[in-house]
N, CA, C and O atoms as a GROMACS GRO file, in nm:
protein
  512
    1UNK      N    1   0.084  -0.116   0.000
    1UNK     CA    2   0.000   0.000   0.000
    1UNK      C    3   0.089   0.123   0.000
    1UNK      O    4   0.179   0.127   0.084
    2UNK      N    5   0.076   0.218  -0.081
    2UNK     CA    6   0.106   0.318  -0.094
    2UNK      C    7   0.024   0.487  -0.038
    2UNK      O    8  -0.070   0.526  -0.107
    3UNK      N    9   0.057   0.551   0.056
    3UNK     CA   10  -0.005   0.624   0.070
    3UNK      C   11   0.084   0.768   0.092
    3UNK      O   12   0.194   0.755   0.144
    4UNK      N   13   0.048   0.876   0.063
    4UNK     CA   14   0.086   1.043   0.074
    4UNK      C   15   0.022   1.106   0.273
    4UNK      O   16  -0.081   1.091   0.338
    5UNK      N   17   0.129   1.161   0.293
    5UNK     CA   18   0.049   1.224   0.400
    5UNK      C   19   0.130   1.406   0.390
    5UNK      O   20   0.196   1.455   0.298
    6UNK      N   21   0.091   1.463   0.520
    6UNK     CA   22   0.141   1.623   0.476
    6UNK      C   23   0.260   1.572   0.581
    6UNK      O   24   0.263   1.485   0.668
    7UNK      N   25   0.339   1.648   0.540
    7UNK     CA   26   0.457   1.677   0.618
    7UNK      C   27   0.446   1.653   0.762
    7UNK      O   28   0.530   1.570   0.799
    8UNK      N   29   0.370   1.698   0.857
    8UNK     CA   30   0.353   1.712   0.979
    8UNK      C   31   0.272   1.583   1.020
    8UNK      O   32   0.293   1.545   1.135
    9UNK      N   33   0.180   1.506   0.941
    9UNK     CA   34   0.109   1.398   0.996
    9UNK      C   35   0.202   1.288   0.957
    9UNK      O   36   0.144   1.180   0.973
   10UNK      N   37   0.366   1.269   0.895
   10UNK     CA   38   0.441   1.184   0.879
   10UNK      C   39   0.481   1.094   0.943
   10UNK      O   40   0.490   0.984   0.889
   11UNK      N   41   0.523   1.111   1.094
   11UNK     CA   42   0.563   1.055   1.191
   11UNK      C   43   0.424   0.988   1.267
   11UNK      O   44   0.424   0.871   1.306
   12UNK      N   45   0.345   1.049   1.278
   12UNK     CA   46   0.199   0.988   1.313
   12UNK      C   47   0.130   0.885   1.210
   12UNK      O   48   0.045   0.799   1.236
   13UNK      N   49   0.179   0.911   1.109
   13UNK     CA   50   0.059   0.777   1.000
   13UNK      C   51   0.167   0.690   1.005
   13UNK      O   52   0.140   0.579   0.961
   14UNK      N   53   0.354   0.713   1.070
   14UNK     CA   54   0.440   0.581   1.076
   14UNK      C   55   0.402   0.539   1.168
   14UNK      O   56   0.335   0.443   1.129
   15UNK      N   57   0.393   0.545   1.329
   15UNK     CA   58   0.359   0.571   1.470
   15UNK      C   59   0.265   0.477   1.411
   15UNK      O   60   0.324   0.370   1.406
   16UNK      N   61   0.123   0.462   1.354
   16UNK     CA   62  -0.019   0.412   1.361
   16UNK      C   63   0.069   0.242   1.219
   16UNK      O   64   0.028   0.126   1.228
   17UNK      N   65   0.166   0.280   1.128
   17UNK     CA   66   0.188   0.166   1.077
   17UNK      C   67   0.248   0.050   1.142
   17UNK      O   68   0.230  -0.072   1.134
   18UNK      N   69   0.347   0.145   1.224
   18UNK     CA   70   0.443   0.053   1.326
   18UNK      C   71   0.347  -0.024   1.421
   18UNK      O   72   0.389  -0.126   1.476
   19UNK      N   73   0.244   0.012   1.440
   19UNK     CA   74   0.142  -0.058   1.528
   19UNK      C   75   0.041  -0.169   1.488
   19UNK      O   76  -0.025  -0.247   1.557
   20UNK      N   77   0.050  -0.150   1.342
   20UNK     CA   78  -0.029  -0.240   1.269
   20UNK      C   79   0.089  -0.378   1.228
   20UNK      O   80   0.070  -0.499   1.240
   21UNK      N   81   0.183  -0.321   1.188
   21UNK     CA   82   0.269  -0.408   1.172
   21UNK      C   83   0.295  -0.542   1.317
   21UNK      O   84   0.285  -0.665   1.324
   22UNK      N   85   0.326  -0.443   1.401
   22UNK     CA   86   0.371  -0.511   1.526
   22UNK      C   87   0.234  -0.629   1.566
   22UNK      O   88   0.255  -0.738   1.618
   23UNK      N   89   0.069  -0.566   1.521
   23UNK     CA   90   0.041  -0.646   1.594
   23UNK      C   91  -0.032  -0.736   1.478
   23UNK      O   92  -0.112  -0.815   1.527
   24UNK      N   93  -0.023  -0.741   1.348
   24UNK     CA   94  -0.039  -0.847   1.242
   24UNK      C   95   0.098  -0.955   1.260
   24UNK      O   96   0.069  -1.068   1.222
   25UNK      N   97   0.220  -0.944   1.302
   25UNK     CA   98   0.325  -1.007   1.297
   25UNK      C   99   0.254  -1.184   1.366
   25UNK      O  100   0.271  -1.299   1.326
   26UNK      N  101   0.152  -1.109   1.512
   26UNK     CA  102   0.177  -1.264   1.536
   26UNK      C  103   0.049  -1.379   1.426
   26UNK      O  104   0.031  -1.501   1.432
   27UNK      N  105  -0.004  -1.294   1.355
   27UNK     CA  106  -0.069  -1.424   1.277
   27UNK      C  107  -0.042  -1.503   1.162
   27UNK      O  108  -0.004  -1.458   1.054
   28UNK      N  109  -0.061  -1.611   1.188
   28UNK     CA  110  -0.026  -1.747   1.092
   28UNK      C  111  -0.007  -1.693   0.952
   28UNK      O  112  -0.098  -1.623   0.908
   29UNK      N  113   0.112  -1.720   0.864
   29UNK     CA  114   0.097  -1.684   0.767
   29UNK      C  115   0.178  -1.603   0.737
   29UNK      O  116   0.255  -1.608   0.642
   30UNK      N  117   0.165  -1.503   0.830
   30UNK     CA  118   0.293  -1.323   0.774
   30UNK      C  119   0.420  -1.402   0.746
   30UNK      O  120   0.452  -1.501   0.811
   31UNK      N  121   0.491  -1.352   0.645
   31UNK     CA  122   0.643  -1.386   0.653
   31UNK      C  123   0.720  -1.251   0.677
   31UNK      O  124   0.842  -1.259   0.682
   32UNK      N  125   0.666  -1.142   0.691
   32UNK     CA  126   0.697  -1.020   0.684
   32UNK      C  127   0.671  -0.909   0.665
   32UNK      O  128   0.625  -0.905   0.551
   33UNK      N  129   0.673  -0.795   0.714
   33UNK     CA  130   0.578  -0.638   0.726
   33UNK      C  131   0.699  -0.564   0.687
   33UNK      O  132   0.810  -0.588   0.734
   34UNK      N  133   0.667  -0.449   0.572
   34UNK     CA  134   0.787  -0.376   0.623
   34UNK      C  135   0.706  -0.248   0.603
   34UNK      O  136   0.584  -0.245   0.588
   35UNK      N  137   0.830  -0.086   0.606
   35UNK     CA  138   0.772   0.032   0.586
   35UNK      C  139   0.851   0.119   0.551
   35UNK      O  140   0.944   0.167   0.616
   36UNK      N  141   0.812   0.146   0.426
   36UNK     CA  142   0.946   0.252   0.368
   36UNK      C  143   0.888   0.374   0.330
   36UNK      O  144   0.768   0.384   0.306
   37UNK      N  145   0.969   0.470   0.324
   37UNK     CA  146   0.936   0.587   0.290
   37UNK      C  147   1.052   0.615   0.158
   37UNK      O  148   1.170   0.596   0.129
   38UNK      N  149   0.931   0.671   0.109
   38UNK     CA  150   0.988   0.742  -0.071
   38UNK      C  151   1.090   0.831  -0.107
   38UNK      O  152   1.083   0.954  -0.121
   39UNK      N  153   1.232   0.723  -0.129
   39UNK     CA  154   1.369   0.844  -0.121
   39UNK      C  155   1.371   1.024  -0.187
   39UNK      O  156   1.432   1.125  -0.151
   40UNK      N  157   1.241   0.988  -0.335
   40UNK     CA  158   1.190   1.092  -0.439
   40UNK      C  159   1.108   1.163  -0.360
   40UNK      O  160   1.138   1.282  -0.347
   41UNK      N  161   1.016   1.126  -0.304
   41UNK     CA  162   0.883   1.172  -0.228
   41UNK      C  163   0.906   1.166  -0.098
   41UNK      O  164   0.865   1.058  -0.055
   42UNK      N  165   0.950   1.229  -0.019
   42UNK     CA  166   0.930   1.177   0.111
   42UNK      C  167   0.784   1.208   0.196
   42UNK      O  168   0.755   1.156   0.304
   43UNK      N  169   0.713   1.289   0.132
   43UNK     CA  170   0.528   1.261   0.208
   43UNK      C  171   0.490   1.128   0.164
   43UNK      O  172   0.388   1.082   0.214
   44UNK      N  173   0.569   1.044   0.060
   44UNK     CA  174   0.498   0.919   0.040
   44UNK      C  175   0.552   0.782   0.164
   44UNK      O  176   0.664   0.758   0.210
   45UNK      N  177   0.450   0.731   0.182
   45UNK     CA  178   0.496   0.581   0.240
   45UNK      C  179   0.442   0.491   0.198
   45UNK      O  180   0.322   0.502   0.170
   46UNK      N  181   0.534   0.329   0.172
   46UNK     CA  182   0.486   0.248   0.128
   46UNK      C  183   0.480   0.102   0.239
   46UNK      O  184   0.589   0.059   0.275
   47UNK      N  185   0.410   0.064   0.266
   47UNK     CA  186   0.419  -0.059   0.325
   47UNK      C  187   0.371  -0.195   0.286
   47UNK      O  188   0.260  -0.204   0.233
   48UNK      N  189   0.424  -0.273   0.302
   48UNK     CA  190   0.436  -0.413   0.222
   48UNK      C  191   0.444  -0.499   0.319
   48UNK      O  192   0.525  -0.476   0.409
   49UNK      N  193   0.364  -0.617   0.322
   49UNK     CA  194   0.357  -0.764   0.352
   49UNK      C  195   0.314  -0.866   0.255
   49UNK      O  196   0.239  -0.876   0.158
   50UNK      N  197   0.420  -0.962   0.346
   50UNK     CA  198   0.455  -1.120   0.231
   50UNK      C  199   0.385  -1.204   0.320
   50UNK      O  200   0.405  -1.222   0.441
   51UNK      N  201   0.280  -1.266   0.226
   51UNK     CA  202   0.229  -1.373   0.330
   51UNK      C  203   0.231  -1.514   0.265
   51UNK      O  204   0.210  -1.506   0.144
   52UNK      N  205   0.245  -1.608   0.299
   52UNK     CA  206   0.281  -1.746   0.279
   52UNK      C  207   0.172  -1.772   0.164
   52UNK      O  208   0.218  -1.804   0.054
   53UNK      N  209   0.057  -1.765   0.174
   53UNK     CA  210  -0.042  -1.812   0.074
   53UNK      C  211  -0.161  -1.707   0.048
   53UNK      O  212  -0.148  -1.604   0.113
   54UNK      N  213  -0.266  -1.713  -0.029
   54UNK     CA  214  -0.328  -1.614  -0.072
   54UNK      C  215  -0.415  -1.688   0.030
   54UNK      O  216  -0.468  -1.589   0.082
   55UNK      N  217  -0.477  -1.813   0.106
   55UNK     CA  218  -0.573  -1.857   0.192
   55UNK      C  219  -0.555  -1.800   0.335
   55UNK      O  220  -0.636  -1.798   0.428
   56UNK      N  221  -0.398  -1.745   0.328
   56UNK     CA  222  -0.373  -1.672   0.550
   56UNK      C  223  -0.432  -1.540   0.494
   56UNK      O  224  -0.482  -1.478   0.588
   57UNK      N  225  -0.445  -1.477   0.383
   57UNK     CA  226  -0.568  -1.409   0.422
   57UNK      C  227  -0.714  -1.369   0.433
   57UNK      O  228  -0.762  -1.256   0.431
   58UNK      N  229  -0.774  -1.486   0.444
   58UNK     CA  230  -0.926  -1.488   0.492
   58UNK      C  231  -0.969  -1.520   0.650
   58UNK      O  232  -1.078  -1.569   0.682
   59UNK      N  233  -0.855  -1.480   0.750
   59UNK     CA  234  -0.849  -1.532   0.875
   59UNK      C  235  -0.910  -1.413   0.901
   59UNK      O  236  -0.903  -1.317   0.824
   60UNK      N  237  -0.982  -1.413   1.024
   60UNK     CA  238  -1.068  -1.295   1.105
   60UNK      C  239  -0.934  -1.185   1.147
   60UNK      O  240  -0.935  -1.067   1.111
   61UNK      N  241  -0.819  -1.248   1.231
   61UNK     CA  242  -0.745  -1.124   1.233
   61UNK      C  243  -0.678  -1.070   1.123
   61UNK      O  244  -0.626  -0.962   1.154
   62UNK      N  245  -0.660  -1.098   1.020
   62UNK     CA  246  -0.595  -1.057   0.925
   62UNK      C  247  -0.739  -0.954   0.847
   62UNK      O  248  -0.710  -0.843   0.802
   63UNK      N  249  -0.845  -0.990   0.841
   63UNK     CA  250  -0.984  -0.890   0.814
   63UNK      C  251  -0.989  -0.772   0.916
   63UNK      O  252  -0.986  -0.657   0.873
   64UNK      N  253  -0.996  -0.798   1.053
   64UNK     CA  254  -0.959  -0.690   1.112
   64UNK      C  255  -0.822  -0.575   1.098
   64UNK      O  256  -0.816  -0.456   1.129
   65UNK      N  257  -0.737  -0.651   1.048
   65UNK     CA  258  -0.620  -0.572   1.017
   65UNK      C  259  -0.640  -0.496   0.906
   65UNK      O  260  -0.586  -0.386   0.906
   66UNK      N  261  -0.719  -0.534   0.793
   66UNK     CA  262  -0.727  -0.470   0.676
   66UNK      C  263  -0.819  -0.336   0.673
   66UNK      O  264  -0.811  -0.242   0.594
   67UNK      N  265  -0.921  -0.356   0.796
   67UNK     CA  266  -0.970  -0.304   0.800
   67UNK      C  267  -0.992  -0.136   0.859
   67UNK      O  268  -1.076  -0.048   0.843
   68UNK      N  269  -0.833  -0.155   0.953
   68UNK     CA  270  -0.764  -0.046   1.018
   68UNK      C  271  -0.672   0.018   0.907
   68UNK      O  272  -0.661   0.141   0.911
   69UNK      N  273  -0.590  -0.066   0.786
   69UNK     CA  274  -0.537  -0.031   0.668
   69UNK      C  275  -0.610   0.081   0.638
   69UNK      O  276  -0.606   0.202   0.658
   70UNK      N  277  -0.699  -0.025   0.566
   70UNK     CA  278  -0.830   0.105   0.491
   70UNK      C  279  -0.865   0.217   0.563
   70UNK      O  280  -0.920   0.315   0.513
   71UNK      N  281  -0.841   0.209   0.657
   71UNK     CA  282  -0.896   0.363   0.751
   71UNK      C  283  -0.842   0.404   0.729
   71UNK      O  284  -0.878   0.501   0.662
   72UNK      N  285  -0.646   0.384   0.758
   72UNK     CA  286  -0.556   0.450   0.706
   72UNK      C  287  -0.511   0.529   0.596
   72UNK      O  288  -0.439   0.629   0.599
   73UNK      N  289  -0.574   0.458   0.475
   73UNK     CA  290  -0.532   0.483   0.317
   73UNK      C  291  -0.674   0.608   0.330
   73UNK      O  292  -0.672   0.700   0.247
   74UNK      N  293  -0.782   0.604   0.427
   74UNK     CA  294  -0.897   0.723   0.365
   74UNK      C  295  -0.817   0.841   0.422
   74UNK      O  296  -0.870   0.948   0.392
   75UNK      N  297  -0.716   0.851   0.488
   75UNK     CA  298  -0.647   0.989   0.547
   75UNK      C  299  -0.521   1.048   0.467
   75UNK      O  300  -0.455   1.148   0.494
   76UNK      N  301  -0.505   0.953   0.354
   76UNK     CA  302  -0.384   0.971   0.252
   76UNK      C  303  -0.427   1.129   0.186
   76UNK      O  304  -0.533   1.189   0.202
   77UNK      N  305  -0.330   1.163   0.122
   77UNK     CA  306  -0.368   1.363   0.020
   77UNK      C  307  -0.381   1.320  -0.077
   77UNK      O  308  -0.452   1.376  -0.160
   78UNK      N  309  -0.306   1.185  -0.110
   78UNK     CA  310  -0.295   1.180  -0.254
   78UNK      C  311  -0.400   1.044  -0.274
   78UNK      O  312  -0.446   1.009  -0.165
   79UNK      N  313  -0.436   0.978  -0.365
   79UNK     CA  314  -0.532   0.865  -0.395
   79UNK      C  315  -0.384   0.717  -0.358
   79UNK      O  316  -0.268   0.701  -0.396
   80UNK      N  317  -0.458   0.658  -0.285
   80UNK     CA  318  -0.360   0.560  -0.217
   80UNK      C  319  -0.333   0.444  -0.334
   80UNK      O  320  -0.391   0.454  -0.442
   81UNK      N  321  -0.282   0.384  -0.319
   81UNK     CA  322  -0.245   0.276  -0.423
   81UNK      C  323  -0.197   0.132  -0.348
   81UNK      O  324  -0.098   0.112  -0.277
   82UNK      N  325  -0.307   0.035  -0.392
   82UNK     CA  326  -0.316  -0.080  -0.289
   82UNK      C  327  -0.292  -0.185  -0.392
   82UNK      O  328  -0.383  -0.185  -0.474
   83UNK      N  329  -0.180  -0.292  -0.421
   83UNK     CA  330  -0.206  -0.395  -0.479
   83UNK      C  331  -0.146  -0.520  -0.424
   83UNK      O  332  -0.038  -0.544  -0.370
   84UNK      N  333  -0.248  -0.589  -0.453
   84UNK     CA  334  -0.211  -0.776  -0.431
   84UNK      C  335  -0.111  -0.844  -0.535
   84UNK      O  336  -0.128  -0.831  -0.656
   85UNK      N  337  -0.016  -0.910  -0.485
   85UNK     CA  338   0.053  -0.965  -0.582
   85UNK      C  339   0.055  -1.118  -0.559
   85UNK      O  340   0.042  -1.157  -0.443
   86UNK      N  341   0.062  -1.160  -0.605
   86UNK     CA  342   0.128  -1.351  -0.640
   86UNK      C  343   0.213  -1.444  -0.706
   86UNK      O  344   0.207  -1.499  -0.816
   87UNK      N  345   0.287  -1.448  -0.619
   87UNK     CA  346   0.437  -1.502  -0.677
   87UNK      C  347   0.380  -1.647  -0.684
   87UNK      O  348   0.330  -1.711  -0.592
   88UNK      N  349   0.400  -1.689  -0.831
   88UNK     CA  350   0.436  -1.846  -0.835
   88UNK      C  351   0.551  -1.926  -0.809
   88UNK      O  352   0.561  -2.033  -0.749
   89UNK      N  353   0.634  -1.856  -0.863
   89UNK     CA  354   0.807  -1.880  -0.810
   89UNK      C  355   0.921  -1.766  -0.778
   89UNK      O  356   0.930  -1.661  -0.841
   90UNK      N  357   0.991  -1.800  -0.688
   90UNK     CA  358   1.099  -1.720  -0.729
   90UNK      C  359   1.247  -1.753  -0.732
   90UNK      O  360   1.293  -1.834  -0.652
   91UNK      N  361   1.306  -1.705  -0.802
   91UNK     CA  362   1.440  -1.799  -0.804
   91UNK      C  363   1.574  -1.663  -0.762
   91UNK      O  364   1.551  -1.543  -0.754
   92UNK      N  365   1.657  -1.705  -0.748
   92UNK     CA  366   1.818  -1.617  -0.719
   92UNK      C  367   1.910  -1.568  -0.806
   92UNK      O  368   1.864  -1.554  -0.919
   93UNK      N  369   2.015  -1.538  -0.792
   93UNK     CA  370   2.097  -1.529  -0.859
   93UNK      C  371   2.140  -1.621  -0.963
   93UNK      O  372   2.171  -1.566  -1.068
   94UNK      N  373   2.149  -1.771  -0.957
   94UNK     CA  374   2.135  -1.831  -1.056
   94UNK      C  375   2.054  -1.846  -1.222
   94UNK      O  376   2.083  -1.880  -1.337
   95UNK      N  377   1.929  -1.793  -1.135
   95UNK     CA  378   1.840  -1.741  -1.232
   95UNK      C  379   1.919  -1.622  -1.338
   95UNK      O  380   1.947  -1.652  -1.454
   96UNK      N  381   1.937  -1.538  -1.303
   96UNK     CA  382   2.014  -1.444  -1.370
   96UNK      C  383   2.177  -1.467  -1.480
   96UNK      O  384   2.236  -1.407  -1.570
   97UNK      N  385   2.190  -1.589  -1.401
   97UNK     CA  386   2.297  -1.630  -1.480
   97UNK      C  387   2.256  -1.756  -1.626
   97UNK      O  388   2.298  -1.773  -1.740
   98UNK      N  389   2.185  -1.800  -1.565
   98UNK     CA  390   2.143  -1.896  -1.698
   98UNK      C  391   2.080  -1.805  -1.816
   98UNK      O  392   2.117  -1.830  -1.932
   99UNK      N  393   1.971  -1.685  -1.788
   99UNK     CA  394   1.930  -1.595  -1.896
   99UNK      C  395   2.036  -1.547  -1.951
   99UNK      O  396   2.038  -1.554  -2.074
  100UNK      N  397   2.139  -1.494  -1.894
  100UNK     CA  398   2.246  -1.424  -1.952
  100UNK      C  399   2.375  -1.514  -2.070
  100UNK      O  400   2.456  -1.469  -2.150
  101UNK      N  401   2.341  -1.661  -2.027
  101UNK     CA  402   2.402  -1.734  -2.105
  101UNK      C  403   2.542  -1.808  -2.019
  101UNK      O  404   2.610  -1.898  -2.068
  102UNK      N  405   2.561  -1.750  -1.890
  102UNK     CA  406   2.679  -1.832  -1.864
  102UNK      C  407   2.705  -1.966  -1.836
  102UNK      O  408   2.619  -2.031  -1.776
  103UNK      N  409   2.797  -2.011  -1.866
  103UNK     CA  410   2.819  -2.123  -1.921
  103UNK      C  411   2.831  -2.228  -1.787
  103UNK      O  412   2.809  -2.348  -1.802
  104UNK      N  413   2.855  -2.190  -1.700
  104UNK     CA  414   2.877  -2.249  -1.531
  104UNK      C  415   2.739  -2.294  -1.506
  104UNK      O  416   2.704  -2.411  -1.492
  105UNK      N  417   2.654  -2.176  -1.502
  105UNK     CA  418   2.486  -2.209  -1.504
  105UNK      C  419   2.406  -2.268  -1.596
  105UNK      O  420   2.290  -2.303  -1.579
  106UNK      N  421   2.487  -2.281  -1.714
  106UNK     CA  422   2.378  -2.354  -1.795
  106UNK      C  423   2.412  -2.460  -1.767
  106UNK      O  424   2.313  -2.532  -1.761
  107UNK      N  425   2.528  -2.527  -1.739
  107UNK     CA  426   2.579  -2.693  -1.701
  107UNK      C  427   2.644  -2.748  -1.874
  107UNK      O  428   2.641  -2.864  -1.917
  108UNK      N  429   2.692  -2.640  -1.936
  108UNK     CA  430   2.731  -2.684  -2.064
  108UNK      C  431   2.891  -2.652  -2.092
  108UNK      O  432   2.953  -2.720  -2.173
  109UNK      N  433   2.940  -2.567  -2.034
  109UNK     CA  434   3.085  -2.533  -1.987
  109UNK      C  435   3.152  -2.481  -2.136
  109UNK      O  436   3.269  -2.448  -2.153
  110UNK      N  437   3.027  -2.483  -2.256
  110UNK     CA  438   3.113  -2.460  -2.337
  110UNK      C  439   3.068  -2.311  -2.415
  110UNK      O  440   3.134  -2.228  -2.478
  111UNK      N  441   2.951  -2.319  -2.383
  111UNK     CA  442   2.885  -2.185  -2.485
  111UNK      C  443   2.884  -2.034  -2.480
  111UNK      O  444   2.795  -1.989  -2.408
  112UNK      N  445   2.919  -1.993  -2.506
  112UNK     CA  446   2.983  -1.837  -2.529
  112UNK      C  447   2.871  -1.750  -2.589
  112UNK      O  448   2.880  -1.632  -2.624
  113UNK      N  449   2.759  -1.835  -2.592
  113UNK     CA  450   2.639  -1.715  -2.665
  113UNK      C  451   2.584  -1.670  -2.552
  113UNK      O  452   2.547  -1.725  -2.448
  114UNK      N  453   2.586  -1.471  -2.623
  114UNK     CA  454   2.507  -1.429  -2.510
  114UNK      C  455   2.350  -1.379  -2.486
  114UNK      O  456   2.356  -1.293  -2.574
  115UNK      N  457   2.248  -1.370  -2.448
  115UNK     CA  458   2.122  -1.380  -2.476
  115UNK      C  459   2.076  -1.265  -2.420
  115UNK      O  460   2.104  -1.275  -2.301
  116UNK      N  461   2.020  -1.159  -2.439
  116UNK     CA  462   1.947  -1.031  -2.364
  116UNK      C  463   1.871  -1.057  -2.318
  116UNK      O  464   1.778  -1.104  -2.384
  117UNK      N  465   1.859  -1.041  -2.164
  117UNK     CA  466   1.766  -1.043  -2.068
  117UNK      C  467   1.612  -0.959  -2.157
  117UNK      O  468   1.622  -0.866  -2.238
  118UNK      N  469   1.501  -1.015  -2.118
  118UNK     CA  470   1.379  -0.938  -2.110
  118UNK      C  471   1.354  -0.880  -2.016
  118UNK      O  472   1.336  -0.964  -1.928
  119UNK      N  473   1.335  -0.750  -1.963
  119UNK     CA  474   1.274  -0.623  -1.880
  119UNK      C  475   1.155  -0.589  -1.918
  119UNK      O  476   1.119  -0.596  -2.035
  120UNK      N  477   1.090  -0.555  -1.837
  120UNK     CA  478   0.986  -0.513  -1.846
  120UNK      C  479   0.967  -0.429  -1.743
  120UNK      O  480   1.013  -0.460  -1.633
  121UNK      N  481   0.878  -0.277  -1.762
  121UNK     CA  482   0.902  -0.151  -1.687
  121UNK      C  483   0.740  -0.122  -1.628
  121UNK      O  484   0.653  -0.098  -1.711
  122UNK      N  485   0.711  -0.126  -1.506
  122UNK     CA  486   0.585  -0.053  -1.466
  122UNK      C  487   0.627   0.002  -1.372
  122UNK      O  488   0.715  -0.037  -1.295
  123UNK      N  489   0.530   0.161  -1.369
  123UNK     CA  490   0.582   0.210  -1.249
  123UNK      C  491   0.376   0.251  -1.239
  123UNK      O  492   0.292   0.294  -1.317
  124UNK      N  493   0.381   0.209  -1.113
  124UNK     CA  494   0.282   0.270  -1.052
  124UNK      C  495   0.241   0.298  -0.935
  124UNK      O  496   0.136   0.274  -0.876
  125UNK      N  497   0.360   0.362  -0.898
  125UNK     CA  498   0.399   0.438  -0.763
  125UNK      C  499   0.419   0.296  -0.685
  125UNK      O  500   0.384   0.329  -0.571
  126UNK      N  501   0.453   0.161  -0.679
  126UNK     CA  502   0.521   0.067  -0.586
  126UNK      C  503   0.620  -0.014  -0.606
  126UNK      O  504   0.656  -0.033  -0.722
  127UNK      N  505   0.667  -0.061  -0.528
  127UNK     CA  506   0.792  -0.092  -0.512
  127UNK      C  507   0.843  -0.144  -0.671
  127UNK      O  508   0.765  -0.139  -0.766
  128UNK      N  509   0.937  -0.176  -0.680
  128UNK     CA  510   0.987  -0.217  -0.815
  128UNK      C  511   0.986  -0.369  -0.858
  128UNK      O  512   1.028  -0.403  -0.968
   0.00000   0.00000   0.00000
């Protein structure tokens, strides 16, 4: 979730995240809360949680939590920006080496061709 606040309500809409964070941590499921603020923007904040499966969130505390969110995002200046994501996989550094063609990672020790990564660019005000 992405949200704008004024200058002066900054430390107070962190104050009210740090509290949401702290007390979603203990339910089943979270792998992690975090809360960053916008190196470009600094009235912006973004906060992000990873949760194990798209089913830990239909639990009653995790509905109550969302529901203090949303209060949150109606006090934003700017129009808040909320999205769900779903990772099917994710892979490491290795990953990066087999697209690129090296030869250690492909398990072929011999091939010297090199292959251009595909990128792809969205920006809509969250994380990258």
């Amino acid at each position: 979730m992405k949200l704008s606040t004024i200058p002066q309500q900054s430390a107070e809409v962190v104050r009210t995240l740090r509290s949401l964070q702290m007390t979603v941590q203990s339910v089943a499921g979270l792998m992690c809360a975090h809360i960053y603020m916008d190196a470009d923007t600094p009235d912006s904040l973004l906060y992000v949680e990873e949760w194990q499966a798209p089913e830990d969130l239909s639990q009653d505390a995790v509905a109550a939590h969302f529901k203090k969110l949303f209060a949150l995002m109606e006090r934003s200046t700017r129009a808040p920006v909320l999205r769900v994501a779903s990772l099917v996989d994710t892979r490491g550094i290795e990953q990066l080496s087999v697209l690129m063609g090296s030869p250690s990672a492909a398990g072929t020790g011999s091939s010297t061709a090199k292959r251009r990564i595909p990128t792809t660019r969205q920006h809509d005000g969250g994380p990258p």
